[in-house]
N, C-alpha and C positions, 0 to 999 in steps of 0.2 A: 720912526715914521717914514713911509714911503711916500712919495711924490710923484706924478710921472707929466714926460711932454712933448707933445704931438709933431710931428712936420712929415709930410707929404705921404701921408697914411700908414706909419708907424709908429710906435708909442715907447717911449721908451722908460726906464726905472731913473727915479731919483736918490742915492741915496748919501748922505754926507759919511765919509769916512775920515775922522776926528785924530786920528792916527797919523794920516797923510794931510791933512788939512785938505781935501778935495771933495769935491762932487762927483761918484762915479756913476756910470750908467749903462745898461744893459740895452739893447730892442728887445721887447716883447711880443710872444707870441708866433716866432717863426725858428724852425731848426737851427738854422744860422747864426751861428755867433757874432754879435756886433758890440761890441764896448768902448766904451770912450771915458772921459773924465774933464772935469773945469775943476780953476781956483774962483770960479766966481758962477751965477746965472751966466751973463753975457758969455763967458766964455767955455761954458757946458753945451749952450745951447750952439753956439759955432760949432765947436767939436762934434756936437747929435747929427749938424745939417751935413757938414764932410762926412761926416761918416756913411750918414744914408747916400748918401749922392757916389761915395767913393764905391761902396757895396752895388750901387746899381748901375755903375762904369764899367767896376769889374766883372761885373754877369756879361752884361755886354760883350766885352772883349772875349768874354772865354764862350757866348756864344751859349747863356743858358740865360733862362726865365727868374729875377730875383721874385726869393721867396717874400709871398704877401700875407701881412698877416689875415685870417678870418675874422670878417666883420662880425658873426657871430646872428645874421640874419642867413636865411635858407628861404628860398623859392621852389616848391617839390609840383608837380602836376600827378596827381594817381588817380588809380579809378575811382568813381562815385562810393563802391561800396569797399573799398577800401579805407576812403574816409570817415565814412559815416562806422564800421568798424572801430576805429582808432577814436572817433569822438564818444563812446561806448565803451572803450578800453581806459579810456582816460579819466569819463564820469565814475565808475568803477573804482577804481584806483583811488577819487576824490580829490584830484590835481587840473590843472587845466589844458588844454591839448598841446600845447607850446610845452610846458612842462613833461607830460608824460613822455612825447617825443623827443626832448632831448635826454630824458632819461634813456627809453628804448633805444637810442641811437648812440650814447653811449655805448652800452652795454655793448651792442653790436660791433661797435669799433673796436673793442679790444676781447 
């Protein structure tokens, strides 16, 4: 079972490794590797908070933009008949316009 736990707009994995007797954990959802680990909650969660704090010290210094994850909300403004389009494309399809969109925009991406 996965678990995950938030601080300062990051998210990161829970997962117990029974091996190590630890909690390790990943950030999720941005290119940048960030991992940590606890012997307990209290001190996973210490470890999640340096870490994000240490990750975005270090952007700092070297003078770049830490990576944020995507909320996973879009704000687009297009033409009238572009919309009305796509709300026609998406009836079609039988899914909802949010849906078909991120379908389409998928695909687009890659």
């Amino acid at each position: 079972m996965t678990n995950t736990m938030e601080y300062s707009g990051y998210t990161a994995s829970m997962v117990f490794d029974g091996d190590d007797k630890v909690i390790v954990g990943r950030v999720l959802n941005i290119d940048d590797i960030i991992t940590f680990h606890g012997e307990s909650i209290l001190e996973f969660e210490s470890n999640f908070h340096a870490a994000v704090d240490g990750y975005v010290d270090a952007c700092g210094k070297l003078g770049t933009a830490p990576e944020k994850p995507a909320s996973g909300k879009l704000m687009l403004r297009i033409a009238p008949g572009v919309h009305a389009a796509a709300v026609k494309a998406a009836a079609r399809s039988g899914v909802s316009l949010n849906k078909w969109a991120e379908k389409t925009l998928e695909a687009a991406a890659h």
